[in-house]
DRENDO-1510 file (C-alpha; in Angstrom, 1 decimal, always signed):
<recs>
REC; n; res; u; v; w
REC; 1; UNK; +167.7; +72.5; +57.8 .
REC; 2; UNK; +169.3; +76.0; +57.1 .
REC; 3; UNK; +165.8; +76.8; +55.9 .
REC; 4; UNK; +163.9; +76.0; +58.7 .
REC; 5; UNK; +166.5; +77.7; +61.3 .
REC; 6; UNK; +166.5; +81.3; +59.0 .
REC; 7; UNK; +162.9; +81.0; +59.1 .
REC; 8; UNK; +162.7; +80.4; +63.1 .
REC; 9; UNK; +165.3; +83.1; +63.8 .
REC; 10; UNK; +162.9; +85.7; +61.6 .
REC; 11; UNK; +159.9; +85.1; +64.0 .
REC; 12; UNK; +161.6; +85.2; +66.6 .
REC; 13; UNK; +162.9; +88.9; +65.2 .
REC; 14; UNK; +160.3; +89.7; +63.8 .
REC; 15; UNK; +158.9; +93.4; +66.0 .
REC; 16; UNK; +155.7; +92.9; +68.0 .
REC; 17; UNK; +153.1; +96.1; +68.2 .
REC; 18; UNK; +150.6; +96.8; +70.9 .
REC; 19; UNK; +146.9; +96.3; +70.1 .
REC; 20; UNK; +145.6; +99.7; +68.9 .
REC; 21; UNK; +143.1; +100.8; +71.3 .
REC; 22; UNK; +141.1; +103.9; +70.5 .
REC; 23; UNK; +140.2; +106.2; +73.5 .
REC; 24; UNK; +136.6; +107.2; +74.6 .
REC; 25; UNK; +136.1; +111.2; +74.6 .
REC; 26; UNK; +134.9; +112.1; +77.6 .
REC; 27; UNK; +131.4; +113.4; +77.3 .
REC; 28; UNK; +130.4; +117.2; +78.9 .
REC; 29; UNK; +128.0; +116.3; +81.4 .
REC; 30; UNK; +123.9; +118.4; +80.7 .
REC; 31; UNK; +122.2; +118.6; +83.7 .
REC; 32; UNK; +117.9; +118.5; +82.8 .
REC; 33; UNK; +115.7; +119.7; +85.2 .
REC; 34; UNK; +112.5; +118.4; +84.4 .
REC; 35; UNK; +109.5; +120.8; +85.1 .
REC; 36; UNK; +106.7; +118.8; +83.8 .
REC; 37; UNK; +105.1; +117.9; +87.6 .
REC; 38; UNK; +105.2; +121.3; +88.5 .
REC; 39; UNK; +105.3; +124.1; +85.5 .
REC; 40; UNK; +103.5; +121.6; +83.1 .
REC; 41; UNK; +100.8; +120.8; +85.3 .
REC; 42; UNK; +100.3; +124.3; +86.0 .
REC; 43; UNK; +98.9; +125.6; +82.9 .
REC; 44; UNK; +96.4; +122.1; +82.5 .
REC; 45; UNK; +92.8; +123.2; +82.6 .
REC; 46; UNK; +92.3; +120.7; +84.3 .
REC; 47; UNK; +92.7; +120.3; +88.6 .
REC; 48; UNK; +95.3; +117.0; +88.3 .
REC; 49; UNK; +94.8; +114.9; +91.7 .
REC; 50; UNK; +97.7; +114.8; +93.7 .
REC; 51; UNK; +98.1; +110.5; +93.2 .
REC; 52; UNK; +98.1; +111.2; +89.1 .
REC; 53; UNK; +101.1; +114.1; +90.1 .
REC; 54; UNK; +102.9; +111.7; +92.2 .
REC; 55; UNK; +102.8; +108.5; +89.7 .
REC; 56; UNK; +104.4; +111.1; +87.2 .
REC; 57; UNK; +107.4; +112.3; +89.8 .
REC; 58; UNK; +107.6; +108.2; +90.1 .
REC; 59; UNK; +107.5; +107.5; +86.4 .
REC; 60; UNK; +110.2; +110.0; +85.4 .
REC; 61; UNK; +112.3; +109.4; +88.4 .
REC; 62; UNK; +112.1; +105.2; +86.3 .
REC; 63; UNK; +112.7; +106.7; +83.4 .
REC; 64; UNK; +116.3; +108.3; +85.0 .
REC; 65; UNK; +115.7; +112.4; +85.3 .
REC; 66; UNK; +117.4; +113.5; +88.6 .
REC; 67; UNK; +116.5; +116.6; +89.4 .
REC; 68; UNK; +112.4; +117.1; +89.3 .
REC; 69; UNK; +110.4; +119.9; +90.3 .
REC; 70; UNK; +107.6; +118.6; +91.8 .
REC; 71; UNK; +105.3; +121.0; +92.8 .
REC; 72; UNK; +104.7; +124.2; +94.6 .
REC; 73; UNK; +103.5; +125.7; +97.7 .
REC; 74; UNK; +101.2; +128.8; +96.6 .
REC; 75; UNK; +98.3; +129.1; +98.6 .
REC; 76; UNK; +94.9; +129.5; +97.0 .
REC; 77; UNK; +94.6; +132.6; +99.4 .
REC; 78; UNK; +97.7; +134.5; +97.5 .
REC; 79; UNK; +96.6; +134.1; +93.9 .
REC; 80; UNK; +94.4; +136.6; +92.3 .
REC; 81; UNK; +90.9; +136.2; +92.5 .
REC; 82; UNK; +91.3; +135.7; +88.4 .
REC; 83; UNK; +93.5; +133.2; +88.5 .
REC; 84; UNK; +91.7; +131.2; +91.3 .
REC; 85; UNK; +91.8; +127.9; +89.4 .
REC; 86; UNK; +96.0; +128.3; +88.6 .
REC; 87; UNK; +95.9; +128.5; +92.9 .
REC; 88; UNK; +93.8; +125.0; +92.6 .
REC; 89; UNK; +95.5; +123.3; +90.3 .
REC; 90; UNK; +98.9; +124.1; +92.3 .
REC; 91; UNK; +97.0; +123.0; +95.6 .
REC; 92; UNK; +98.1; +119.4; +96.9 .
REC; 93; UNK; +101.3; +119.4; +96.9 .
REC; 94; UNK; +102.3; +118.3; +100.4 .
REC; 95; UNK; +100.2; +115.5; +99.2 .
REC; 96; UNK; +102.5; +114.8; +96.1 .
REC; 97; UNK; +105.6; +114.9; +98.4 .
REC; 98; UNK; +104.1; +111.9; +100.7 .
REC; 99; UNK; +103.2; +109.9; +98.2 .
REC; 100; UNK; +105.8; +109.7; +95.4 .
REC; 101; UNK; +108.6; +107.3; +95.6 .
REC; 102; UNK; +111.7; +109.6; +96.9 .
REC; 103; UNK; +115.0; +108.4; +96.1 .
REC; 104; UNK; +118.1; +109.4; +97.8 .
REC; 105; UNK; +120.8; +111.3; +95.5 .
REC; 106; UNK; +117.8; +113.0; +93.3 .
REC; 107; UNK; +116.4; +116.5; +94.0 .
REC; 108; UNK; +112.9; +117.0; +94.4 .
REC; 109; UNK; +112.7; +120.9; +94.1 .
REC; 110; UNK; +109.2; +123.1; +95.0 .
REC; 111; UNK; +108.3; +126.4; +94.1 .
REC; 112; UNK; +107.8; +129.0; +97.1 .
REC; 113; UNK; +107.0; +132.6; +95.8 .
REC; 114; UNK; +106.9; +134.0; +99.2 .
REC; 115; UNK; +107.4; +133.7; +103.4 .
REC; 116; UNK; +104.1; +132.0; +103.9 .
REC; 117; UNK; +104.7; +129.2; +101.3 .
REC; 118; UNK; +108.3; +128.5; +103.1 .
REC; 119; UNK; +106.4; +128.8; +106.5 .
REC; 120; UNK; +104.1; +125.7; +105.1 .
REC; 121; UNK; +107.2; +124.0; +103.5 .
REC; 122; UNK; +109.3; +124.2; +106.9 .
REC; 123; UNK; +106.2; +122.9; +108.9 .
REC; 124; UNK; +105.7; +120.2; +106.5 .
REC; 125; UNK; +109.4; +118.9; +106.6 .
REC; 126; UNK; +109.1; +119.1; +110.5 .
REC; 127; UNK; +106.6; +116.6; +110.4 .
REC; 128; UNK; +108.8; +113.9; +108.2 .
REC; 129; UNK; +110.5; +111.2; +110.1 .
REC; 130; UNK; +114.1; +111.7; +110.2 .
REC; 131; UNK; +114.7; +108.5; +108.6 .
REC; 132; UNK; +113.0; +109.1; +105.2 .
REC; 133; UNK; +114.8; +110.8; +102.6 .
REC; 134; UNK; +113.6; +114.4; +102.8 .
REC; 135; UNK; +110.4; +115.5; +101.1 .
REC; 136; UNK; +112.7; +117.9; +99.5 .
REC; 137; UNK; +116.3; +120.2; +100.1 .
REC; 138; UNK; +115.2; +122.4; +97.5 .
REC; 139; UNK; +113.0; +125.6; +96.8 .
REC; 140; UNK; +112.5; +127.9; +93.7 .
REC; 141; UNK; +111.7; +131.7; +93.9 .
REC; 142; UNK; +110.7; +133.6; +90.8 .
REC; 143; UNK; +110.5; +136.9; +89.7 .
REC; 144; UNK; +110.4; +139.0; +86.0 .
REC; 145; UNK; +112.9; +141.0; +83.9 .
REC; 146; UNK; +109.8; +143.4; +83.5 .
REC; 147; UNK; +107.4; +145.4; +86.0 .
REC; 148; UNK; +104.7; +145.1; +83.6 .
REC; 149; UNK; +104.8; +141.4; +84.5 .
REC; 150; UNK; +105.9; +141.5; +87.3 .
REC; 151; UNK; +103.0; +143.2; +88.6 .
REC; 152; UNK; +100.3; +140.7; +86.4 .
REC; 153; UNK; +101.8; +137.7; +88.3 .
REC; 154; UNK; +102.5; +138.5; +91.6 .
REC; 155; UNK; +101.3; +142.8; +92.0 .
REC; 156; UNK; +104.2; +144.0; +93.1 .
REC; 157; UNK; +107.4; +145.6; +90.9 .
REC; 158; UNK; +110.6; +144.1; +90.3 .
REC; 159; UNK; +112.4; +145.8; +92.8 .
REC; 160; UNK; +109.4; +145.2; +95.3 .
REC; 161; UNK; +109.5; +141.3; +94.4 .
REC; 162; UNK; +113.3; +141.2; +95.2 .
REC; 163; UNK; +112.9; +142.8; +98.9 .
REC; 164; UNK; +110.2; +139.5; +99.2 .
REC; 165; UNK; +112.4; +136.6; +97.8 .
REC; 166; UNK; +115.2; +138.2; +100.1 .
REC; 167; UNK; +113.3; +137.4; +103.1 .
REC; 168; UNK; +112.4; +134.1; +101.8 .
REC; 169; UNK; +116.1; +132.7; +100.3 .
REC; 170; UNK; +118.1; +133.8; +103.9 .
REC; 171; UNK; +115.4; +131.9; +105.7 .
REC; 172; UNK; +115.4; +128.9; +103.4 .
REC; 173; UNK; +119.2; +128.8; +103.3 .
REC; 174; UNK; +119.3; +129.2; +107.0 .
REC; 175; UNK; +117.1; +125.9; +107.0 .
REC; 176; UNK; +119.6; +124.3; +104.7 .
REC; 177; UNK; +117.7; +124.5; +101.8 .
REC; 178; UNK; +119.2; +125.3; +98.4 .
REC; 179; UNK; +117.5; +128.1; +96.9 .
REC; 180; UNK; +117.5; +128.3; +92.7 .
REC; 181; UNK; +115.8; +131.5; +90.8 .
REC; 182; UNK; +114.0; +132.2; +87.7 .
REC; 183; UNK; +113.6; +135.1; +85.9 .
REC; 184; UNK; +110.1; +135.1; +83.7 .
REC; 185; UNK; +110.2; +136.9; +80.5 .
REC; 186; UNK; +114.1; +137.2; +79.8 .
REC; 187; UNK; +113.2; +137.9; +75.9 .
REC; 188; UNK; +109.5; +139.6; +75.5 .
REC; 189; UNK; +107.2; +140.5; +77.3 .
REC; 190; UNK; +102.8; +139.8; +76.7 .
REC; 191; UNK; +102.6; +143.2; +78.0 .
REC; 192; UNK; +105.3; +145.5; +77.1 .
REC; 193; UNK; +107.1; +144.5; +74.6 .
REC; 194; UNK; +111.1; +143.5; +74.1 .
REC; 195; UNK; +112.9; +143.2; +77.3 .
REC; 196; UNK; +116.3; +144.8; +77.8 .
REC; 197; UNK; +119.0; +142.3; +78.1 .
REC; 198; UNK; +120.4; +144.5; +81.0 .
REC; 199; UNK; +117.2; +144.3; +82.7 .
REC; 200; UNK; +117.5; +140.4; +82.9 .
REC; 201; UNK; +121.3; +141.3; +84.0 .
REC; 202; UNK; +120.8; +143.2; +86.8 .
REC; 203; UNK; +117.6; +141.3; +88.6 .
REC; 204; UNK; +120.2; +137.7; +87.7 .
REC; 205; UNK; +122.8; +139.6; +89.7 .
REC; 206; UNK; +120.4; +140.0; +92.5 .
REC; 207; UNK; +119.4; +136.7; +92.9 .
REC; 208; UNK; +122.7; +135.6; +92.9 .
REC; 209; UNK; +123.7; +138.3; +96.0 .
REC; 210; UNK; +120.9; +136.7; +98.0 .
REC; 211; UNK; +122.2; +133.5; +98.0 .
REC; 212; UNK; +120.7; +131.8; +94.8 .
REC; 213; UNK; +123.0; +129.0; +93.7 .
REC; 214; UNK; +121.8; +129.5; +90.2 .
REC; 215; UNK; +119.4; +131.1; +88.3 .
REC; 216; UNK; +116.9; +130.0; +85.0 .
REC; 217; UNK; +116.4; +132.3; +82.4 .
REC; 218; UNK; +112.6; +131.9; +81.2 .
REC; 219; UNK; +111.9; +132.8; +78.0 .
REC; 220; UNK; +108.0; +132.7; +79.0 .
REC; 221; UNK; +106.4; +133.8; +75.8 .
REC; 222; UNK; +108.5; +131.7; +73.5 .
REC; 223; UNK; +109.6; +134.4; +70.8 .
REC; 224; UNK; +113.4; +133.8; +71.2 .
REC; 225; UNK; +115.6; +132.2; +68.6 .
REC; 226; UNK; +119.4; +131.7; +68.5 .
REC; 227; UNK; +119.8; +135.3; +67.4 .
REC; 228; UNK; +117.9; +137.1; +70.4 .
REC; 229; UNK; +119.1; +134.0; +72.9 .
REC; 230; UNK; +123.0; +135.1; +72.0 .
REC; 231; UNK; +122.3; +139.1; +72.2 .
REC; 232; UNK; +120.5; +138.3; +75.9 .
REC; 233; UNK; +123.9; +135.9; +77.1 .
REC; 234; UNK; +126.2; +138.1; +75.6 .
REC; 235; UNK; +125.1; +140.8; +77.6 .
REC; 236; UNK; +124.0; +138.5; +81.1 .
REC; 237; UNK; +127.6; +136.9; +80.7 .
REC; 238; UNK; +130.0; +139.5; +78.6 .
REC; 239; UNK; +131.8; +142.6; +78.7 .
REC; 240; UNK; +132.1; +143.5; +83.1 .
REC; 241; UNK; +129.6; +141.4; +83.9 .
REC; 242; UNK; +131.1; +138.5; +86.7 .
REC; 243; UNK; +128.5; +136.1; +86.5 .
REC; 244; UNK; +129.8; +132.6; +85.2 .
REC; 245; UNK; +127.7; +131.0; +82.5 .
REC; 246; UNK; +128.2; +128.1; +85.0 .
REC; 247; UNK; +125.5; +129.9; +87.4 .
REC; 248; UNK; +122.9; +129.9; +84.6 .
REC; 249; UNK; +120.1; +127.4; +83.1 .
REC; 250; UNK; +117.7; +128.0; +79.9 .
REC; 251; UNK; +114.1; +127.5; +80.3 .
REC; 252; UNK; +113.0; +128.1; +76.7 .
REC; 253; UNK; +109.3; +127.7; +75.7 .
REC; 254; UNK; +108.6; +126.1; +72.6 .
REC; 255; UNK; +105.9; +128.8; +71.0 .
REC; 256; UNK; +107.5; +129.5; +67.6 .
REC; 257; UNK; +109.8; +125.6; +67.5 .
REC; 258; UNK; +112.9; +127.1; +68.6 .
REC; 259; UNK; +113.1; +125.4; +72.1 .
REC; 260; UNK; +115.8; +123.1; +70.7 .
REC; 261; UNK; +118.1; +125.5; +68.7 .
REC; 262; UNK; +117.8; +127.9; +71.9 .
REC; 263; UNK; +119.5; +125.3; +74.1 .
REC; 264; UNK; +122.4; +124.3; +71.4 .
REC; 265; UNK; +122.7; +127.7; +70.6 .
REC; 266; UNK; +123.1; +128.3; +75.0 .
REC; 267; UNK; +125.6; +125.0; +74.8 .
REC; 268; UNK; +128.0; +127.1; +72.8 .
REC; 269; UNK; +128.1; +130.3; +75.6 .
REC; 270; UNK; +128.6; +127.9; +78.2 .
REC; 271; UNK; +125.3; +126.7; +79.7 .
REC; 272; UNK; +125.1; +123.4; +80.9 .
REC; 273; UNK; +121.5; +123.9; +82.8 .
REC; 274; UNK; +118.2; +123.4; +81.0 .
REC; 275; UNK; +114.8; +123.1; +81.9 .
REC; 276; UNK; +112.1; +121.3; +80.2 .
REC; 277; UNK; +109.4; +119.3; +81.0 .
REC; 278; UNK; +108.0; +115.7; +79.4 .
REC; 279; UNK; +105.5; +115.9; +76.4 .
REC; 280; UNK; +105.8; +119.6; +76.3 .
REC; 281; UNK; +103.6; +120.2; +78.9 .
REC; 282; UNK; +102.8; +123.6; +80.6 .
REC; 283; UNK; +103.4; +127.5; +79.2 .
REC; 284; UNK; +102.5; +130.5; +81.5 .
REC; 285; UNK; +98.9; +131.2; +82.8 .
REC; 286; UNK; +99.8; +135.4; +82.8 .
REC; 287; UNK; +101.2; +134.9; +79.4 .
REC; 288; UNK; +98.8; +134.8; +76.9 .
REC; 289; UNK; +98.7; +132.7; +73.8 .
REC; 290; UNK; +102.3; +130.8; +74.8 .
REC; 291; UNK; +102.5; +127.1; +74.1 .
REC; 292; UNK; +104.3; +124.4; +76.6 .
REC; 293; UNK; +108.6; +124.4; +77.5 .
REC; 294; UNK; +110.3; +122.8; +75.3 .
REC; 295; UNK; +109.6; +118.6; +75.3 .
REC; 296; UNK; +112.7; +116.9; +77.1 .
REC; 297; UNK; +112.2; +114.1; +74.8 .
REC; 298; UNK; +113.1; +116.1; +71.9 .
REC; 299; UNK; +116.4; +117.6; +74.0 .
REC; 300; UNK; +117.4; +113.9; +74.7 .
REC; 301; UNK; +117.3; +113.4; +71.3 .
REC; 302; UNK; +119.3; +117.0; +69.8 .
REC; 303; UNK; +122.1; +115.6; +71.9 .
REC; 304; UNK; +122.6; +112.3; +71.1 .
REC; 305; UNK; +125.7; +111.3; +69.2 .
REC; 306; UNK; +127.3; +114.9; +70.2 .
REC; 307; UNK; +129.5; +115.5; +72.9 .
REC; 308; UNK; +127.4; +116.2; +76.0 .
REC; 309; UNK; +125.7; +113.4; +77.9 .
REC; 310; UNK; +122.0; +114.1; +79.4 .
REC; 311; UNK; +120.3; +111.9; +82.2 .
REC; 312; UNK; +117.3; +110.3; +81.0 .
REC; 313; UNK; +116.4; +107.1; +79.0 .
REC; 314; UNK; +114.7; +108.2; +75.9 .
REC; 315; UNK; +112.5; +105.5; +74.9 .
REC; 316; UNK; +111.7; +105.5; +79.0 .
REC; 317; UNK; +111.2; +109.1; +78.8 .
REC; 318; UNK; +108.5; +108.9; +75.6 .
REC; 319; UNK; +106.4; +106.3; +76.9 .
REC; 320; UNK; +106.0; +108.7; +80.4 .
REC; 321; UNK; +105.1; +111.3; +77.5 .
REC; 322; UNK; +102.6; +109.6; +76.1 .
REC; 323; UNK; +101.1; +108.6; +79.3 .
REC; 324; UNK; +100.5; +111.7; +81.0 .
REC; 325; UNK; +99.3; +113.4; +77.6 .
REC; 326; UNK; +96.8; +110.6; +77.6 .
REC; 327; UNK; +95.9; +111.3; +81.2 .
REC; 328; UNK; +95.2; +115.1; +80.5 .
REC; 329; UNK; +93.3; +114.3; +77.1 .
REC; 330; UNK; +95.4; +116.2; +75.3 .
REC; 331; UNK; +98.2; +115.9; +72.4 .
REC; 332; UNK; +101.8; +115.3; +73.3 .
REC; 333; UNK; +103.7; +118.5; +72.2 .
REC; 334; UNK; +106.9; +116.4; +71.7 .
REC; 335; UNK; +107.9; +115.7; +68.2 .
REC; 336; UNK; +109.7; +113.0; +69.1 .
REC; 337; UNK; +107.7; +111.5; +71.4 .
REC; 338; UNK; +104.8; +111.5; +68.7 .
REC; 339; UNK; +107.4; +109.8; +66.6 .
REC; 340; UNK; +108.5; +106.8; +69.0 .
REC; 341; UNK; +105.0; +106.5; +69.6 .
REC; 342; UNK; +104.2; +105.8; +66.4 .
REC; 343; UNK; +107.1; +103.9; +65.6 .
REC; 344; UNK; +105.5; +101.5; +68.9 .
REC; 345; UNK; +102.0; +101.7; +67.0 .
REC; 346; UNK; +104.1; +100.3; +63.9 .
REC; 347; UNK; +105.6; +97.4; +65.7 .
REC; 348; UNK; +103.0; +96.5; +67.5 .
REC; 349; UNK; +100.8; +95.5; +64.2 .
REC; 350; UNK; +104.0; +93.7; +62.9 .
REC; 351; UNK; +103.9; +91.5; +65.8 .
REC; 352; UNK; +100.1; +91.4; +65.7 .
REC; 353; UNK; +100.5; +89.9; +61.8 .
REC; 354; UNK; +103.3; +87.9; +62.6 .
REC; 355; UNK; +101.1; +85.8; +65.5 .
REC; 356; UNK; +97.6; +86.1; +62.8 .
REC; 357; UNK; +99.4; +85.2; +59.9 .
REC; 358; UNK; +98.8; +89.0; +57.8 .
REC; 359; UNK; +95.3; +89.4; +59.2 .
REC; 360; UNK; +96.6; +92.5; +60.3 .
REC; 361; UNK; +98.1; +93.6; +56.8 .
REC; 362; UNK; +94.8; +95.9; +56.3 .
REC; 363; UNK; +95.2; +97.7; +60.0 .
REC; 364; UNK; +99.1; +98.4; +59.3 .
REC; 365; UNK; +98.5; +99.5; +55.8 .
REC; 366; UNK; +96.6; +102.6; +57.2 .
REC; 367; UNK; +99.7; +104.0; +59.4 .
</recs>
């Protein structure tokens, strides 16, 4: 009896602890702006109609990007003679706007290199029924870190180009429209060689004075790497300079494979802006010889298991991939898209041999 009352009184005693719980680090938000509808479409030798453009903008908004540049508003009449079919491919746009699936919340950006591309923009958003979410409440302007192409894309300097996309950011921002900027060629140049990191300094300071919320760093040509990308944001962020790393995005093309290890190598200075665009579509039509931006497949896929969080469904994201490369008749550029995709090839076969009983041993055999 003695027993039993010692061994009652030692539960009873006996210290309780609290479940150990282990806490969830918070992950750094990456925000993606995905320029496959607009920059990737761009350099396609083909003219893409406007409903192909739209279902695109409709199956990457599914697949969960946010932000997506969907076109731009350069008319045919402002583009070189030589580059007549870059004009044409770019046309259509207004048409891309009405017939995507807008949601409200996402941004729906357009490029507008000068007054009378706004001019069609503003008349176009007149038009809208108030009641729809808006065709779009943003533009992008663009200039270069170098006259030499400066003056191949748009025939006019630097400092020439900047009295321009003045004019055209206080009349957008007047409209309420955000206005974001790119500078083309932040590394080298096709024409004249390295660019000076205080080149791409000063012009980022001047977009940023005329009312540019933020501004993309375009390494056009591709020839960057981790070393060059941390001289260029050393200089662009370091020593006197005032501009916050939180006012800058990478756009890094992905000639030479180093798209990837640009934007981790960016992560660490501070960036948390990065363009790309789906399958690796799209390079520079006044940069010879450079491949597509870097795939955003293959960025979803750097940052997983790390400490920044990315919008975007992968899987979602490498299907959309594999569709528009099959649209254009060409090769998706994105590693890991090719990957996924054949990894879907793969388990298609098993299910095919699982319903055939092996028939389809031979056909898997081959992958």
């Amino acid at each position: 009896m003695l027993a039993k009352h010692t061994a009652r009184s030692l539960l009873r005693s006996r210290p309780t602890f609290a479940a150990r719980t282990y806490s969830t680090p918070v992950r750094e938000r990456v925000r993606i702006v995905e320029v496959g509808p607009r920059d990737g479409l761009q350099n396609e030798s083909a003219v893409i109609p406007p409903h192909v453009k739209a279902e695109l903008v409709n199956r990457l908004t599914h697949a969960g990007m946010d932000i997506i540049e969907a076109g731009s508003f350069v008319s045919p009449k402002w583009v070189p003679q030589k580059d007549r079919s870059f004009g044409e491919r770019m046309a259509g746009t207004a048409d891309v706007l009405k017939q995507m699936h807008r949601q409200k919340g996402l941004h729906y950006p357009v490029l507008v290199p000068n007054v009378k591309g706004l001019e069609n923009l503003l008349e176009l958003l007149a038009q809208q029924p108030k009641d729809e979410v808006p065709y779009t409440d943003e533009i992008a302007i663009f200039t270069a870190a170098s006259d030499a192409f400066c003056k191949a894309n748009t025939n006019c300097t630097i400092e020439e180009s900047l009295a321009r996309l003045k004019t055209v950011t206080h009349r957008a921002t007047k409209e309420g429209l955000r206005v974001r900027g790119y500078v083309s060629v932040v590394i080298d140049c096709p024409y004249s060689g390295k660019v000076d990191p205080v080149k791409v300094r000063d012009v980022t300071k001047a977009l940023l004075e005329m009312g540019c919320y933020e501004i993309s760093l375009g390494d056009t040509v591709g020839t960057g790497n981790p070393t060059t990308i941390s001289e260029l944001l050393e200089t662009v962020i370091g020593g006197s300079s005032d501009i916050s790393p939180s006012l800058l995005a990478g756009h890094y093309h992905d000639t030479f494979g180093m798209g990837v290890s640009n934007i981790l190598t960016s992560l660490d200075f501070g960036l948390r802006t990065f363009d790309s665009s789906v399958g690796g579509l799209g390079g520079c039509p006044y940069s010879p010889g450079a491949t597509g931006n870097v795939a955003t497949e293959d960025v979803l896929y750097a940052l997983r298991g790390s400490r920044f969080d990315a919008p975007g469904d992968l899987t979602k994201m490498a299907e959309v991939g594999s569709w528009i490369s099959k649209q254009l008749n060409r090769t998706n550029a994105s590693r890991v898209g090719k990957a996924l995709e054949a990894r879907r090839a793969r388990d298609k076969l098993e299910k095919e041999r699982e319903r055939n009983g092996g028939s389809s041993e031979k056909a898997a055999a081959k992958l």
